[in-house]
N, C-alpha and C positions, 0 to 999 in steps of 0.2 A: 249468592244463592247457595254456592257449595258449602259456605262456609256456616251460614243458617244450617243446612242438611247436618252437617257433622254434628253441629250441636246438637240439634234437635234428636242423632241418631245415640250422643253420648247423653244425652238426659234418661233418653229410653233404657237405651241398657242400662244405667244407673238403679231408675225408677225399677226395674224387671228384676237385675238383682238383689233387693233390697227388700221387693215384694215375696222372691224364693226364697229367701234367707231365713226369714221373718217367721217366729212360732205364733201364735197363740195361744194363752193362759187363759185356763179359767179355775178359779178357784172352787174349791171341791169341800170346803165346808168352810166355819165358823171364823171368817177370815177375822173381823171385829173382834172376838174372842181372844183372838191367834195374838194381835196386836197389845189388846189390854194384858193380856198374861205376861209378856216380853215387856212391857212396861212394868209391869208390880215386879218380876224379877229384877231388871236392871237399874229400878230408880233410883236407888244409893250410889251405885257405882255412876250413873248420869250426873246425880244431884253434886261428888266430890269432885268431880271432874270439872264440873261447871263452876261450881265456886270456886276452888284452888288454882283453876288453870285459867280459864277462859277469861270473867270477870278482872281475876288480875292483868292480862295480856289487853284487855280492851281497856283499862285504867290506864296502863303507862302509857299505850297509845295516845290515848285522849289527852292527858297530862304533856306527855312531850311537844303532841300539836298544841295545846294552847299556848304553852310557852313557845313555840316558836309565831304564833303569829301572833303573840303580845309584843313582841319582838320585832315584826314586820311593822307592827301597827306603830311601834313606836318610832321607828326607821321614817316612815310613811309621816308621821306627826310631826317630826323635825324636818323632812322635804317640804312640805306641801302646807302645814300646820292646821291640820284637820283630823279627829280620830274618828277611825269609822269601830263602832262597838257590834254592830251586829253579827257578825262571825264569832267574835271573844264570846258574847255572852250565848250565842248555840251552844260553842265548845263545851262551856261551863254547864250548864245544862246538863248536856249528854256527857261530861265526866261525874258529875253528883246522882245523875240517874243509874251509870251504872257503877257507882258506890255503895248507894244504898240498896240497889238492885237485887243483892242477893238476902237483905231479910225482909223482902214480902214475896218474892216471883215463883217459891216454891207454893205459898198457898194459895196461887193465885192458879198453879197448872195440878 
């Protein structure tokens, strides 16, 4: 029973400080506005970033995993003598998707 009480007493104060702590926002004009404007400024600098960095970091990704569990799969084929493809071909997928990813995704956002 004490040991319920403490809890229950450190939830409270938890909840209490957390409730004082706590501001409330309210936006004071054209937040939508606020948004699309900070998009038409920053979309070049989004759009280089996304192409040169990101897409390529998610290709090696995907590229290294497949290779490794073409690799497993093929481990897996000489044990047992059975290949299982459906992981290989997800993989495959999702590395051709974000290959070609970056010449439709800009006119698609």
């Amino acid at each position: 029973m004490k040991k319920i009480m403490r809890f229950v007493s450190a939830a409270g104060l938890a909840v209490g400080a957390m409730l004082a702590m706590s501001v409330t926002a309210f936006a004071a004009g054209d937040v939508a506005g606020a948004v699309t404007s900070t998009w038409s400024t920053a979309r070049q600098q989004i759009v280089n970033i996304v192409d040169n960095v990101v897409f390529p970091c998610l290709d090696i990704l995907l590229a290294i995993l497949l290779f490794v569990k073409i690799g497993g799969a093929y481990l897996d084929y000489r044990k047992h003598g059975q290949m299982e493809w459906t992981p290989i071909a997800i993989i495959f997928g999702g590395l051709i998707f974000t290959l070609t990813c970056p010449l439709y995704i800009w006119n698609i956002v």
